[in-house]
C-alpha positions in Angstrom: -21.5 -49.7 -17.3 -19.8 -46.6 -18.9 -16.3 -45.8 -18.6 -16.5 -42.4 -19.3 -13.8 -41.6 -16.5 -11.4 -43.3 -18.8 -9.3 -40.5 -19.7 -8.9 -39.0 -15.9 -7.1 -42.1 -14.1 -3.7 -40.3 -13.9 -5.4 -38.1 -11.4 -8.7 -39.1 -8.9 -10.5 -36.1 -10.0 -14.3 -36.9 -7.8 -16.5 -38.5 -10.4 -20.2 -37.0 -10.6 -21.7 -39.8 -12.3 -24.9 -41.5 -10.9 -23.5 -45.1 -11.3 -20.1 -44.2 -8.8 -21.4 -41.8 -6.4 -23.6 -42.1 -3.1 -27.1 -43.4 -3.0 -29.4 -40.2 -2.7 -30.8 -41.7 0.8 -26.5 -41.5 2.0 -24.8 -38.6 0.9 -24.1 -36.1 3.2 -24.7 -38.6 6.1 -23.6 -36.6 9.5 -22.2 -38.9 11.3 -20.0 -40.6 7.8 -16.6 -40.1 9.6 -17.7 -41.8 12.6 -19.0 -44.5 10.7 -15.2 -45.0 9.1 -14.0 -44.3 12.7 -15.5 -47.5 13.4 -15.4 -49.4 10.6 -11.3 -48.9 10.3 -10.9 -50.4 14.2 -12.9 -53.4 13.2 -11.5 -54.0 9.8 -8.1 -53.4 11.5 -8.7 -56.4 14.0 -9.7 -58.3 11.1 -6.4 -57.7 9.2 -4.4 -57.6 12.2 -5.0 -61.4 12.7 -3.8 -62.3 9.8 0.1 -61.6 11.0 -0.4 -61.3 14.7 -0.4 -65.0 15.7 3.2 -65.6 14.2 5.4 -64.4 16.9 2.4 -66.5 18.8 3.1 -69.8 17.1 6.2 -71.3 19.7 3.9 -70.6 22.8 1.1 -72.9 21.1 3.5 -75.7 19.8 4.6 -75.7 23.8 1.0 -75.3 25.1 -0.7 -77.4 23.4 2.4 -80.4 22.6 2.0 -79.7 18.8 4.6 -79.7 16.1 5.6 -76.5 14.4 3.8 -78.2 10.9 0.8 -78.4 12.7 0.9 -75.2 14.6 1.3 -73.8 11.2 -2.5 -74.2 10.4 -3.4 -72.0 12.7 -2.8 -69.2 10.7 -2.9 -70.4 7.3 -6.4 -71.7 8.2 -7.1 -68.1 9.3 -5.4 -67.0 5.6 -7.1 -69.8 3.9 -11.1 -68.9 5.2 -10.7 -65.0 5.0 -9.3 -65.0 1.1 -12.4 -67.6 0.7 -15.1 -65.1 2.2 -13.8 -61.9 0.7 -15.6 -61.8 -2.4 -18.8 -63.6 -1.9 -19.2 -61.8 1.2 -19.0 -58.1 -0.5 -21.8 -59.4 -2.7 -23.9 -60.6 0.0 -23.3 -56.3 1.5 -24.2 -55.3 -1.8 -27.6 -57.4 -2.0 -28.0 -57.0 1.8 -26.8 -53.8 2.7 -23.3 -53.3 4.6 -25.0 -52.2 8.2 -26.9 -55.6 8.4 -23.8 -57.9 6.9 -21.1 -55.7 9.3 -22.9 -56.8 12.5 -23.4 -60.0 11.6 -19.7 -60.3 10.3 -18.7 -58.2 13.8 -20.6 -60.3 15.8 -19.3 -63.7 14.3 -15.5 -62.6 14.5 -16.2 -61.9 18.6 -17.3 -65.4 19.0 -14.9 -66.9 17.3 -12.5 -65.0 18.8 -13.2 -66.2 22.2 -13.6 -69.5 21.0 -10.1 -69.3 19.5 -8.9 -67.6 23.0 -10.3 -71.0 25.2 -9.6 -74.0 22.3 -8.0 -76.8 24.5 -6.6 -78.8 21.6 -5.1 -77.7 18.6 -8.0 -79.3 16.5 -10.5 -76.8 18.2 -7.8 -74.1 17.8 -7.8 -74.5 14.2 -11.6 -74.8 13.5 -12.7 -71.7 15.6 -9.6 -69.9 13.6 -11.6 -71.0 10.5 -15.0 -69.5 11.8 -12.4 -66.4 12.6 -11.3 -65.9 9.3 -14.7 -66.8 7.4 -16.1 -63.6 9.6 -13.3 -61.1 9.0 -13.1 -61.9 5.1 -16.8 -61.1 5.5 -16.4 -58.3 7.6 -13.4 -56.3 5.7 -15.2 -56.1 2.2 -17.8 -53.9 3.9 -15.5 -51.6 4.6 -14.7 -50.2 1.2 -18.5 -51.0 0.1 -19.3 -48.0 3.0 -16.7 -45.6 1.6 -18.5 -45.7 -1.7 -21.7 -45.5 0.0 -20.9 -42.6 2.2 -18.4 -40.2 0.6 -18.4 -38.5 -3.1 -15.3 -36.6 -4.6 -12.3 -35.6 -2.7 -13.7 -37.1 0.6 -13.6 -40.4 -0.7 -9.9 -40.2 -1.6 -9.5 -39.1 2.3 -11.3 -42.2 2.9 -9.6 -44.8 0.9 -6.6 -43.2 1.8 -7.7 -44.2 5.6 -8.7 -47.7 4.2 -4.5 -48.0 3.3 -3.7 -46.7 6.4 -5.4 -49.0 8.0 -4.0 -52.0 5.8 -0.5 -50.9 6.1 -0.4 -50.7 9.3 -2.3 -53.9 10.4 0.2 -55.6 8.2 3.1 -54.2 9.6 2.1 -54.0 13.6 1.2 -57.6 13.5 4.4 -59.0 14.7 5.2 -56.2 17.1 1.2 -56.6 18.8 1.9 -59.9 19.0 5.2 -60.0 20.8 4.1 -57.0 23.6 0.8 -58.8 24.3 2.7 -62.2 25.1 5.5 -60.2 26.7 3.6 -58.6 29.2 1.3 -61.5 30.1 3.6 -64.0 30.0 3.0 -67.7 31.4 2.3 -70.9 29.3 -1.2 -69.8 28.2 -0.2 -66.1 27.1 -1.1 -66.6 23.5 -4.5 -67.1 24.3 -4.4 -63.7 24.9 -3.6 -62.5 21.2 -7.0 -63.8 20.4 -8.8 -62.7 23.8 -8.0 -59.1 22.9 -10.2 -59.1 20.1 -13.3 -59.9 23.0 -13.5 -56.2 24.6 -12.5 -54.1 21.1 -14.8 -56.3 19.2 -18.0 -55.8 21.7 -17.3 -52.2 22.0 -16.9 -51.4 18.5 -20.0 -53.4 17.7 -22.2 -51.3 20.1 -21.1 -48.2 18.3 -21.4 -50.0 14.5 -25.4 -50.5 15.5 -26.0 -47.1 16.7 -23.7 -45.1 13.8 -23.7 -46.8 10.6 -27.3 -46.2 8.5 -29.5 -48.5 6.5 -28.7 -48.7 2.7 -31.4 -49.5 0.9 -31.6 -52.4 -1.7 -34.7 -51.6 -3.6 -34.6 -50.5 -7.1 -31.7 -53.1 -7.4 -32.8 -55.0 -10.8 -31.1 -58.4 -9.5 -30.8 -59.1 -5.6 -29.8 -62.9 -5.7 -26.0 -64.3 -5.1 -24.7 -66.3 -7.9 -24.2 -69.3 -6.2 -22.7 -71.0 -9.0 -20.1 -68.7 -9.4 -19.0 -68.0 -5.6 -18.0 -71.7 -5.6 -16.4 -71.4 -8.7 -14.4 -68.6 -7.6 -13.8 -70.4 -4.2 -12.3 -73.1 -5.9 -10.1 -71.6 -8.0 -8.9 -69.3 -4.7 -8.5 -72.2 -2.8 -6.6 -74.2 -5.3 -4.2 -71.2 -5.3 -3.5 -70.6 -1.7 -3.1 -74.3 -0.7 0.5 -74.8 -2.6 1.7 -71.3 -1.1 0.1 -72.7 2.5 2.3 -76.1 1.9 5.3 -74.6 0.2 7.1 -74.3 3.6 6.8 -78.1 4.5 6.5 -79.7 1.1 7.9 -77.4 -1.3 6.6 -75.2 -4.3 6.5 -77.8 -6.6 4.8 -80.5 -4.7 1.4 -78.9 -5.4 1.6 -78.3 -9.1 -2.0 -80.2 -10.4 -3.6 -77.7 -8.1 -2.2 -74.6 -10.0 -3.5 -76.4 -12.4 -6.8 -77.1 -11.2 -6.9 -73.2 -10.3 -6.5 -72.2 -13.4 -9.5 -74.5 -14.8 -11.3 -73.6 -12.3 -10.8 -69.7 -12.6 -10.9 -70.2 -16.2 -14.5 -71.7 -15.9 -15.5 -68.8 -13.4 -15.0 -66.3 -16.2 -17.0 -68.2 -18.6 -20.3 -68.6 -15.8 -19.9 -65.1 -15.2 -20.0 -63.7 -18.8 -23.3 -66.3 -19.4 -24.5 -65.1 -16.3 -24.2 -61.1 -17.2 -25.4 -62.1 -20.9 -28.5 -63.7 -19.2 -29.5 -60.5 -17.3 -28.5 -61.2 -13.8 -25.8 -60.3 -11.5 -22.9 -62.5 -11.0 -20.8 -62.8 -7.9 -18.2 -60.7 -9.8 -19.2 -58.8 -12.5 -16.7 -58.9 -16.2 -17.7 -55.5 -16.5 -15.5 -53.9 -13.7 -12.3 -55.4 -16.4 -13.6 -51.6 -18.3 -14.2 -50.0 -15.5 -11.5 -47.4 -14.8 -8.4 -48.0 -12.9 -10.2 -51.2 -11.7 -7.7 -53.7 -13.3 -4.4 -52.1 -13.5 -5.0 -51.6 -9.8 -5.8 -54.8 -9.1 -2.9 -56.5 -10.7 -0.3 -53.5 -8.9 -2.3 -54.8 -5.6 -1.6 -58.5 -6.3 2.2 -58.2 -7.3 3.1 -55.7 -4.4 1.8 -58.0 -1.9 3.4 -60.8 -3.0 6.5 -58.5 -2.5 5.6 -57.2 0.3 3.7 -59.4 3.1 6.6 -62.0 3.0 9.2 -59.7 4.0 7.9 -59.6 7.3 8.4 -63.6 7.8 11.9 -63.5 6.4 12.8 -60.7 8.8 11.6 -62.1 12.1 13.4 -65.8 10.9 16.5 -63.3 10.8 16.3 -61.3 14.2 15.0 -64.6 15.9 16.9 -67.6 14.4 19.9 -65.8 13.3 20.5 -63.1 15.9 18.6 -64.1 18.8 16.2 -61.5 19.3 12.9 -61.7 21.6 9.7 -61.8 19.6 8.8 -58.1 21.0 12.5 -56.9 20.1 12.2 -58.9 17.1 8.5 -56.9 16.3 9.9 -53.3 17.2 12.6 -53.7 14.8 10.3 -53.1 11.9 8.7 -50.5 14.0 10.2 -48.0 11.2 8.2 -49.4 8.6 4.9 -49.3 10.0 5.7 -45.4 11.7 6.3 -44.4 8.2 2.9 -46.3 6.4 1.2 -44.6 9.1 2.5 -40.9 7.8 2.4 -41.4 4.7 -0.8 -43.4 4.0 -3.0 -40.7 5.3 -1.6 -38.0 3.5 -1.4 -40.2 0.4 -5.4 -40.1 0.7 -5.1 -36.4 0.6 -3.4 -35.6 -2.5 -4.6 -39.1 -4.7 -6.6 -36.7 -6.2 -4.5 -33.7 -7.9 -1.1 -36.2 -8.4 -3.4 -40.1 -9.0 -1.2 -42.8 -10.1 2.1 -40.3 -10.0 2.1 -41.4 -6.0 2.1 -45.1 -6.7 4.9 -44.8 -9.2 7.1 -42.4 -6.5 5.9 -45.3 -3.3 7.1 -48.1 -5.4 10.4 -46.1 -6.2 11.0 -45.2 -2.2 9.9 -48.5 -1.5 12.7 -50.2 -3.5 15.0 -48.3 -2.4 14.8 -48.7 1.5 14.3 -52.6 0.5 17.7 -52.6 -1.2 19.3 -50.3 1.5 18.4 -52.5 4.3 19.1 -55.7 1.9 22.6 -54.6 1.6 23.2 -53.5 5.2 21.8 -57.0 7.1 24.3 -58.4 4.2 27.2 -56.7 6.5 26.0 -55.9 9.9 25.0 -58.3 12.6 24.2 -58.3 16.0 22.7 -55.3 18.3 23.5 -53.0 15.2 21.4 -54.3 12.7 17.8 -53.2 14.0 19.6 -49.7 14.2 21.2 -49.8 11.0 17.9 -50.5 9.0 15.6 -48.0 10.7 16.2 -45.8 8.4 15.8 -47.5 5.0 12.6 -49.4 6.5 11.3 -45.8 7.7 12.0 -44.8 3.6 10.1 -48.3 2.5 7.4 -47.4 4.5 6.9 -43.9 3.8 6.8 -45.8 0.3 4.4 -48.7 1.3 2.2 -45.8 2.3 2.2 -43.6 -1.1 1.1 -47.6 -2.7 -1.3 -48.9 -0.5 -3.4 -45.8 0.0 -4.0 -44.0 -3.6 -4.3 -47.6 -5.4 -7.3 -48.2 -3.6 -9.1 -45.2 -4.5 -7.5 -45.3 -8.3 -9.1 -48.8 -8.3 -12.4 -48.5 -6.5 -13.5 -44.9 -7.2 -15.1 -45.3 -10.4 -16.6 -48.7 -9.4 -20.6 -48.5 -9.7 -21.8 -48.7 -5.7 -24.1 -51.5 -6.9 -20.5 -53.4 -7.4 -18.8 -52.1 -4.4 -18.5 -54.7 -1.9 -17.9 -57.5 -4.7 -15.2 -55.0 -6.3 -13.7 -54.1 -3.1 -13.4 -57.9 -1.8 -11.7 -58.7 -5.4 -9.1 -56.7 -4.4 -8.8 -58.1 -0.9 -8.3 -61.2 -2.8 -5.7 -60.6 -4.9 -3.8 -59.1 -2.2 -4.5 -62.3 -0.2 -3.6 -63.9 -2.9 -0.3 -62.6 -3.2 0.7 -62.4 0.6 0.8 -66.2 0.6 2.1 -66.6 -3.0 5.0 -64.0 -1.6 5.1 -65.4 1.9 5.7 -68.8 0.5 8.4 -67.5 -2.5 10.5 -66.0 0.0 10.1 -68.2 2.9 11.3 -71.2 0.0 14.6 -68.7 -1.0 15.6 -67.5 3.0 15.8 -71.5 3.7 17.5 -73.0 0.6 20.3 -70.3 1.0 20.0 -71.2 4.9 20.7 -74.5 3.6 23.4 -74.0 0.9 25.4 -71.3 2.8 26.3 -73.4 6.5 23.6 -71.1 7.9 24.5 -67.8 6.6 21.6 -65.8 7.7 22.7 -62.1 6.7 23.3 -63.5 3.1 20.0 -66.0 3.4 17.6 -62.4 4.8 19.9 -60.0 2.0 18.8 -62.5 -0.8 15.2 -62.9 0.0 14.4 -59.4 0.7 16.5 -58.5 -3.0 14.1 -60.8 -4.9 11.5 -59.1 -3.0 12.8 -55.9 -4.1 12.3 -57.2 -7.6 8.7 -58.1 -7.4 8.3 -54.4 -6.3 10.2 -53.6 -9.8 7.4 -55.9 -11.5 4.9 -53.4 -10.0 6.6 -50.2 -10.2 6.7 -51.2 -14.2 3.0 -51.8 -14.1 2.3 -48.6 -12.8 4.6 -46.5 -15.2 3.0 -48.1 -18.1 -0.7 -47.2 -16.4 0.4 -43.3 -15.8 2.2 -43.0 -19.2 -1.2 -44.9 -21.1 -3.2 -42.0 -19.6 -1.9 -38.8 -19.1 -1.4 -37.7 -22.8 -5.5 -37.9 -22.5 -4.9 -35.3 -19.4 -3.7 -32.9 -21.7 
C-alpha cells in the first residue's frame, strides 16, 4: 500500500490513485445517490437504536417487573453485539460484496426488530436485542464500504459528509424519538413500539436496497477468506473493553480492572496475528497497513476520544432534566433539540468544503464544540427549572454546529485514501473506536454526575455542570490531536 497522499491530508484533495478510487465496473453508477439515499435511512435506524431505548427503559422495568440493573442490558447488549460485529462484518462486505451482506444485515435487523417489539420476558427482550445489534454492526460498516465504491473525488467528501450527518444526528435524536413515540402511544406496552417502528422502515427500505444498490464484484481479489483467527481475537479484546464501561454504573470503574487487562493482551496479541498474517501473504481481518495509510490513524484516534466526550453527555443531561428537574422524557428529548438542529446544518455542509479547508474544519468543530459545552456547563450551574432548556439552546445549537464540522470531514480525512479492497474493514474500525468510546465516555461521566449527586446532598446543577466540564476536556484531548495533525502537514501543502 502506498501513501503517496501523505503530504495532502490538511486538505481532501480527490485522490486518483487505482488503490482508493471506484472499481472500473462502479464509477459513474446512475443511480449512486439513491443508493446513499437508502443506505443513510437504514444505517440511521441502525444507529438510532443505540440511544433510542433510554427514555424507553422505565416503561420496560414496569412492563415487564424488572429492576433498573436488569433493564439496563437491554441496551448495553444492543452496544455490546453491534461494537462486536463492526469490524468483522466490513470484512465479510469486502470479500462478499456490500449489496449481498446489506440485505442480509437489513433483513436480519427487521426480524430482530419485531422479535424485540413482541419479547414477553425480559430474557427474550435481551437476546433478540443481541440478534439486533449483531445485524446493525453488520449492517452500518457497509455503508462507508459503498461510499468508496461509488463516488471518486469531491463527491465522496459530499458523501462522507452525509455518512456524519447521518451519525450526528442518530446520536443526538435518539432520546427525543424515543420520548414522542412512547408519548403518543402511550399505555403499559408503548415501548414496544420503539422497536416496532423499525418493522415498516426496515421492509420498505429493503425493497428499494434490492432494486438500487449494484453488484461489486470480488474477482481479481488475491485473498477472499476471513481471518478467523483474528476476528476473535479482536472480539475479545473489544469485548473485554466494553464490559467494565457496560458495569461501571452498577459496580464501579474499578471493579473490572483484570479485564482491561485482559483487553490489552488480547489486542496486543491481535496485532501480532495480523502482522504474521500480512507477512504470510493473506488478508487479515484488519490490515497493519491502513496505520500508513493517510489520515487513517490520526482520524481514528480524534474519532475514539470525541466520542468518549461526546455520547455520554446525552445520559448526563436527561438524569438532569428528569431526576433533577422533573421533565417528561419527550420534554426531556426536545431540550437537546438544539444540538442535533445544528449537526444537521453543519454536517452536510462540512461534506462540502472537507475538501478545500481538510482537517482546518475539525480543529474549528472541536473549538465551537467546547465552547457551547462550557456555555451550557456554566449556565445549568445557575439556572434551574423551566429556564434551563431555554437558556442552553443556544450554546447546544453552537456545540452542535461544532459536532457537525467533527463528525462529518473526519470521516472522509480518515477513509478517503483507504484502498476499496480495505473499505468495509477500515470503515467498521472506525465504528469501533467510536463505540468504543461512547461506552468508555458514557460510563466516565455517568461515574462523576452520581458521585457528586452523592457528595453534594443532591446537587444536580453542580453534579450535570461537572460532568459535562470533564466532558469538555476530553474534547480538549481531541482538539490537541487535531492541531498537531494539521500543523504535521500543511508545511508539505506549501
Amino acid at each position: 500500500m502506498t501513501t503517496t497522499n501523505q503530504g495532502r491530508r490538511g486538505s481532501a484533495q480527490p485522490t486518483g490513485s487505482a488503490g482508493s478510487g471506484p472499481p472500473p465496473d462502479l464509477a459513474g453508477y446512475p443511480r449512486r445517490w439513491r443508493v446513499l439515499g437508502v443506505s443513510q435511512l437504514a444505517a440511521f435506524m441502525a444507529l438510532l437504536d443505540v440511544s433510542i431505548v433510554n427514555v424507553a427503559l422505565p416503561s420496560i422495568e414496569r412492563g415487564l417487573g424488572v429492576s433498573a440493573g436488569t433493564a439496563q442490558w437491554v441496551v448495553s447488549g444492543y452496544a455490546l453485539a453491534f461494537g462486536l460485529a463492526l469490524v468483522p462484518a466490513g470484512r465479510l462486505g469486502d470479500i462478499l460484496g456490500r449489496r449481498r451482506m446489506f440485505l442480509i444485515a437489513l433483513t436480519g435487523f427487521v426480524l430482530a426488530s419485531a422479535l424485540t417489539g413482541a419479547a414477553p420476558t425480559i430474557g427474550l427482550l435481551i437476546a433478540a436485542r443481541l440478534l439486533q445489534g449483531i445485524a446493525g454492526g453488520m449492517l452500518v460498516p457497509q455503508n462507508s464500504g459503498l461510499i468508496q465504491e461509488l463516488f471518486q473525488g469531491a463527491e465522496r467528501g459530499k458523501a462522507f459528509g452525509i455518512l456524519g450527518a447521518t451519525i450526528g444526528l442518530a446520536t443526538a435524536t435518539g432520546p427525543v424519538v424515543g420520548g414522542l413515540i412512547i408519548t403518543l402511544i402511550g399505555g403499559p406496552d408503548a415501548w414496544r413500539w420503539v422497536f416496532y417502528v423499525n418493522v415498516p422502515i426496515g421492509l420498505v427500505t429493503l425493497v428499494l436496497a434490492a432494486r438500487l444498490i449494484p453488484n461489486s464484484s470480488t474477482a481479481g481479489r488475491r485473498d477472499t477468506h476471513l481471518d478467523l483467527i483474528g476476528s476473535l481475537l479482536l472480539g475479545g479484546g473489544v469485548l473485554c473493553l466494553l464490559l467494565p464501561a457496560v458495569n461501571a454504573e452498577r459496580s464501579g470503574l474499578g471493579q473490572d480492572w483484570w479485564l482491561l487487562v485482559a483487553a490489552v493482551l488480547l489486542l496486543a496479541t491481535f496485532g501480532w496475528w495480523e502482522l504474521r498474517t500480512v507477512r504470510r501473504g493473506r488478508e487479515p481481518v484488519l490490515d497493519p497497513r491502513l496505520a500508513h495509510t493517510s489520515g487513517f490513524a490520526a482520524g481514528s484516534i480524534i474519532g475514539l476520544v470525541y466520542f468518549v466526550g461526546f455520547t455520554g453527555i446525552w445520559l448526563v443531561l436527561a438524569l438532569f432534566y428528569q431526576d433533577g428537574l422533573g421533565y417528561s422524557p419527550l420534554r426531556s428529548g426536545l431540550a437537546v433539540t438544539p444540538f442535533a438542529i445544528g449537526v444537521a446544518l453543519s454536517a452536510a455542509i462540512a461534506g462540502r468544503l472537507v475538501a478545500r479547508f481538510g482537517r482546518v474544519l475539525t480543529v474549528l468543530g472541536l473549538i465551537a464544540t467546547v465552547a457551547g459545552l462550557v456555555a451550557t456547563a456554566l449556565l445549568l450551574r445557575h439556572v434551574g427549572g423551566d429556564d434551563a432548556a431555554l437558556v442552553v439552546a443556544g450554546p447546544l445549537l453552537v456545540a452542535g454546529l461544532g459536532g457537525g464540522l467533527v463528525t462529518s470531514p473526519n470521516i472522509t480525512l480518515t477513509l478517503q485514501y483507504v484502498p476499496v479492497r480495505m473499505a468495509g474493514a477500515a470503515g467498521g474500525a472506525l465504528q469501533t473506536a467510536q463505540r468504543i468510546g461512547g461506552a468508555i465516555g458514557t460510563a466516565v461521566l455517568a461515574t462523576i454526575f452520581y458521585r457528586v449527586l452523592m457528595g453534594s446532598a443532591h446537587d444536580y446543577p453542580t453534579a450535570v455542570s461537572d460532568a459535562l466540564l470533564s466532558a469538555t476536556a476530553l474534547m480538549l484531548v481531541a482538539l490537541l490531536i487535531a492541531t498537531v495533525d494539521l500543523i504535521r502537514h500543511r508545511p508539505l501543502e506549501r
